[in-house]
C-alpha angles and dihedrals in degrees: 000000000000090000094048083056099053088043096063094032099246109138097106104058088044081063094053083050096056099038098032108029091239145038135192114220107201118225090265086069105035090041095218113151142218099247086042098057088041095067094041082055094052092037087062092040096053093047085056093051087048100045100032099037086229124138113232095171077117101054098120095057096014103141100190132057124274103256120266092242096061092050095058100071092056099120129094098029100168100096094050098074142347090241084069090068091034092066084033082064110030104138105218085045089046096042084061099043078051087047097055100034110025126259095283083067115138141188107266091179150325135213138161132234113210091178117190133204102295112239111253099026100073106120099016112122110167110093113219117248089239123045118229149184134111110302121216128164116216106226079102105192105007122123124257126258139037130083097262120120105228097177138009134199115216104182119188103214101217089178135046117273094195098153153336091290080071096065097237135195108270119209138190102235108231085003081134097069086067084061088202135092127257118280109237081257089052098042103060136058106286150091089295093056114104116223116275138212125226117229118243140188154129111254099275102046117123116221126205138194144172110251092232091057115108115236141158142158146283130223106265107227103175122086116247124058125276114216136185133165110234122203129195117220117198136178107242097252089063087095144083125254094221134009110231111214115185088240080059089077125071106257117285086017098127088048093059093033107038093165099056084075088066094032093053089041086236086163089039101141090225141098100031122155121233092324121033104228097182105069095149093069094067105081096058091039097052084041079064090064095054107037116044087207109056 
């Protein structure tokens, strides 16, 4: 592994993972191309106009969201298109996803923001002293403590992220170290808030964070869509032996049982297909993240 690491030149970035909780490798490490990242832009938005029936043909001056209804659908991307596996398996994306979470890492799971100009920020061009924007980690569900990386996100900017106007990802720098997600205090724009980074890269960085660093987003204010494929990494144990369905049970089960439905995580949030049809089963599950005893 070390010597993979020192191949490519990534050590450090390896060192910004480790001190900071995140790192973003530009396009003359990862490799990645123009003409590459392009067609892993027009691969994701031409999943959206499928799924969605929206026309992007705009995205590059497009001055309004792309509609909620587009967006829901997001999810299991790889039989859409073979750049889906290509940036799956890129090796400078995959070797720090190996690096956080161990070789028998595996791809929990991979969606796309096509993030629009938010309503209310066009034309507003003074950044405010302090970032910022509702702050979450993404080990969902996993307890607090320890120095293991759970979770990992690996995220393929296929668009440039030049400056706060974008609406870039904001992260807590060494927010990691902490290996919990942000109290409800902590989590939203206030004194309690720790400072924040913006993310920021040329399309075809790869940016890469702990799963345990806190990050959100920031109002987009320029015209055209920002997009990014973001992957999942996850450790292998980061999965269930067996996935309880309700036709799993003998009939009437449930009525006599009512606490099986808990027990089997027959609401669990996760694993869900293209559309997660199973939202009320997030807050127990994040609370899970917060309060080793819920």
């Amino acid at each position: 592994m070390i010597q993979e690491i020192k191949r490519l030149d990534l050590a450090e970035h390896i060192m910004e993972l480790e001190a900071y909780g995140l790192t973003v490798i530009p396009p003359s490490k990862s490799g990645i191309t123009k003409e590459w990242v392009g067609r892993l832009r027009d691969a994701i938005l031409h999943t959206v106009e499928r799924r969605g029936d929206v026309d992007l043909s705009d995205w590059e001056t497009r001055t309004e969201e792309v509609p909620t209804t587009a967006m829901i659908e997001s999810w299991e991307l790889m039989p859409e298109d073979d750049m889906f596996a290509e940036a799956a398996l890129h090796p400078v994306g995959l070797d720090m996803a190996r690096w956080l979470c161990g070789q028998s890492v595996y791809l929990g799971g991979h969606t796309y923001i096509t993030k629009g100009q938010t309503p209310g920020h066009a034309q507003v061009s003074e950044a405010p002293a302090k970032l910022g924007g509702n702050l979450h980690s993404d080990a969902h569900g996993v307890p607090a403590g320890g120095d293991i990386c759970h979770e990992c996100n690996v995220s393929i900017l296929a668009t440039d992220y030049s400056s706060l106007d974008d609406g870039p990802t904001i992260l807590v720098p060494a927010s990691h170290k902490l290996a919990r997600a942000p109290s409800p205090d902590e989590a939203k724009p206030g004194e309690m808030q720790r400072p924040c980074v913006a993310l920021e890269g040329e399309a075809g960085s790869i940016a890469v964070w702990n799963g345990f660093t806190w990050h959100g987003t920031y109002p987009r204010k320029n015209p055209g869509l920002r997009v990014t494929l973001v992957q999942s990494y996850m450790r292998s144990y980061m999965r269930p032996l067996h996935l309880w369905r309700e036709e799993d049970l003998a009939p009437g089960q449930l009525d006599r049982y009512p606490e099986l439905r808990k027990v089997l995580a027959l609401d669990h949030p996760y694993p869900f297909h293209a559309k997660n049809e199973r939202l009320e089963g997030y807050g127990p599950f994040m609370q899970a993240g917060t309060d080793r005893f819920a």
